[in-house]
PyMOL commands that place a pseudoatom at each C-alpha (Angstrom):
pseudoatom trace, name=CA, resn=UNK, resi=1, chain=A, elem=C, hetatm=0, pos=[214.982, -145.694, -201.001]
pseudoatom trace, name=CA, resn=UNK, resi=2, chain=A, elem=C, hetatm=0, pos=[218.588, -144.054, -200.812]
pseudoatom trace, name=CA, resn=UNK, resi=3, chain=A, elem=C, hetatm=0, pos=[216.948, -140.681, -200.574]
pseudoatom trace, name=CA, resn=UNK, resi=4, chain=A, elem=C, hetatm=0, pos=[215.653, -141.830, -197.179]
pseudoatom trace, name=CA, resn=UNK, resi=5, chain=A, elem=C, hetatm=0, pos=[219.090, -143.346, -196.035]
pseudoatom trace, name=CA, resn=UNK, resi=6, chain=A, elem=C, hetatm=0, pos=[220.451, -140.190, -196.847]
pseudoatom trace, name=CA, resn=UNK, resi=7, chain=A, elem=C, hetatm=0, pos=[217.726, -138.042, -194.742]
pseudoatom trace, name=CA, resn=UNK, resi=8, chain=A, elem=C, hetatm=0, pos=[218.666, -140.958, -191.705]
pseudoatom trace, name=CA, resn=UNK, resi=9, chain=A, elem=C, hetatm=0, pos=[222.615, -139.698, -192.044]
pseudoatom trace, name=CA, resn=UNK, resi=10, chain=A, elem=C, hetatm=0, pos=[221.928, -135.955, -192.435]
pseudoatom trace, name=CA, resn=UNK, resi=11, chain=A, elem=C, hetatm=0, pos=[222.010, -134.935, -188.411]
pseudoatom trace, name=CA, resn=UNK, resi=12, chain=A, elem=C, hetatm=0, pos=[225.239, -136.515, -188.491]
pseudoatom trace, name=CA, resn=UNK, resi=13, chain=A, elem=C, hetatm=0, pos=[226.509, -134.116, -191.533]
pseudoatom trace, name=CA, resn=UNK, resi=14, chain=A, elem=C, hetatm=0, pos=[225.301, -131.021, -189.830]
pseudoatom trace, name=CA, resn=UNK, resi=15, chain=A, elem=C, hetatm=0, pos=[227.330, -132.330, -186.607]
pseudoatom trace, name=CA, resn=UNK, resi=16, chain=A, elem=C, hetatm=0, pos=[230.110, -133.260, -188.244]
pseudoatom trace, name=CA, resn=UNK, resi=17, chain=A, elem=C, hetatm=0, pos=[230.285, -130.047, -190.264]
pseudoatom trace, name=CA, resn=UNK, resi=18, chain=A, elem=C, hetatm=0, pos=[229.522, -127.936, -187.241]
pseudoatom trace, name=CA, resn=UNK, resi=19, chain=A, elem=C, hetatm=0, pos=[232.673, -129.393, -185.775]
pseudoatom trace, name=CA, resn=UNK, resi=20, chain=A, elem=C, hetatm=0, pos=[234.806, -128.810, -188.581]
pseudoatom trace, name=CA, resn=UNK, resi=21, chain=A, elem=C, hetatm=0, pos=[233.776, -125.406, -189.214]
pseudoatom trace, name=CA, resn=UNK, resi=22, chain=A, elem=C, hetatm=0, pos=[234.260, -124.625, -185.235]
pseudoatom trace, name=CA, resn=UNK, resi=23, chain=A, elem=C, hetatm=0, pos=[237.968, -126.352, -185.605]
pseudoatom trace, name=CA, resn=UNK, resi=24, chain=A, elem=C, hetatm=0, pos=[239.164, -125.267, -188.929]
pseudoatom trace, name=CA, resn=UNK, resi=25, chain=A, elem=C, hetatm=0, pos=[237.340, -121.947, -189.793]
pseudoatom trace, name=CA, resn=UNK, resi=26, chain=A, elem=C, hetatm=0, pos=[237.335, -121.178, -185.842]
pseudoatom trace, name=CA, resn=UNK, resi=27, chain=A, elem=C, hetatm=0, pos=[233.969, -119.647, -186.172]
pseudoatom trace, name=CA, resn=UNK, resi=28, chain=A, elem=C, hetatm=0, pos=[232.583, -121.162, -182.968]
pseudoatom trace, name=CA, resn=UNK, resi=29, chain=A, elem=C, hetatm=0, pos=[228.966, -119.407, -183.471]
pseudoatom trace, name=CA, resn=UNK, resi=30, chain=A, elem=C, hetatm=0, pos=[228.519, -121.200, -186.938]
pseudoatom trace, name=CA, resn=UNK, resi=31, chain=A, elem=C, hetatm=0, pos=[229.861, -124.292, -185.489]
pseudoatom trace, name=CA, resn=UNK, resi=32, chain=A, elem=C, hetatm=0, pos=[227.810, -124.581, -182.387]
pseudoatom trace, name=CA, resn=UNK, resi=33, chain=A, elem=C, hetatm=0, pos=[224.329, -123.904, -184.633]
pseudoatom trace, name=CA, resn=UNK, resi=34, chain=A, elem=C, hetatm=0, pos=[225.396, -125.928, -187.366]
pseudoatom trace, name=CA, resn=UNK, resi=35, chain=A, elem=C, hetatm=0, pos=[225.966, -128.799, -184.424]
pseudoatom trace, name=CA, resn=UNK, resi=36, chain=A, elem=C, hetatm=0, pos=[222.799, -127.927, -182.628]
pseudoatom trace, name=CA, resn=UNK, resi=37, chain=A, elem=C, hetatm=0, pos=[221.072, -128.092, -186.047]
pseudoatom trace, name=CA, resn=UNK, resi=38, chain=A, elem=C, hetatm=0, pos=[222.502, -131.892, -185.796]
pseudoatom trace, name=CA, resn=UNK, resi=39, chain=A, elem=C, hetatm=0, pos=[221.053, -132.780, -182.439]
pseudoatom trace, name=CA, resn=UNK, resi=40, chain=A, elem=C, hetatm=0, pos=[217.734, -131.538, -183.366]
pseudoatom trace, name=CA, resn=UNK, resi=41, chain=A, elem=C, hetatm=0, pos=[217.243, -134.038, -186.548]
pseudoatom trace, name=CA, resn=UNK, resi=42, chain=A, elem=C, hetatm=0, pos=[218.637, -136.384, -184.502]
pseudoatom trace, name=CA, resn=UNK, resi=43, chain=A, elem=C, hetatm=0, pos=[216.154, -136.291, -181.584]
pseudoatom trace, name=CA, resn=UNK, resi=44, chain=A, elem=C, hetatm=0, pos=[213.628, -135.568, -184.054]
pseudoatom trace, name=CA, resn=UNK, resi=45, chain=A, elem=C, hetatm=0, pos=[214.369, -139.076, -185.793]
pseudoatom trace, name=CA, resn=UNK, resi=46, chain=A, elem=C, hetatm=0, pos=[214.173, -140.821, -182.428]
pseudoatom trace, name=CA, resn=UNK, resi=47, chain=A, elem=C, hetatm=0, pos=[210.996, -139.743, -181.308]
for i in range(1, 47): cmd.bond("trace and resi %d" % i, "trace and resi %d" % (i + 1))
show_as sticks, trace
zoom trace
């Protein structure tokens, strides 16, 4: 049951990690596909 709470949260990570790499490691390439990565799972978990 978790394991599919977890897969529910995981566009989120890739988002939030595509952000912080983009910030932090300013590696905007990595960032942006890590981020677009995100939206993907996230549309994918609408529709």
């Amino acid at each position: 049951m978790s394991e599919q709470k977890d897969k529910n949260y995981l566009w989120l990570v890739f988002i939030a990690l595509g952000m912080g790499i983009a910030i932090i490691a300013d590696n905007l390439l990595i960032g942006l596909c890590l981020v677009a990565i995100g939206i993907y799972l996230y549309t994918k978990k609408l529709f």
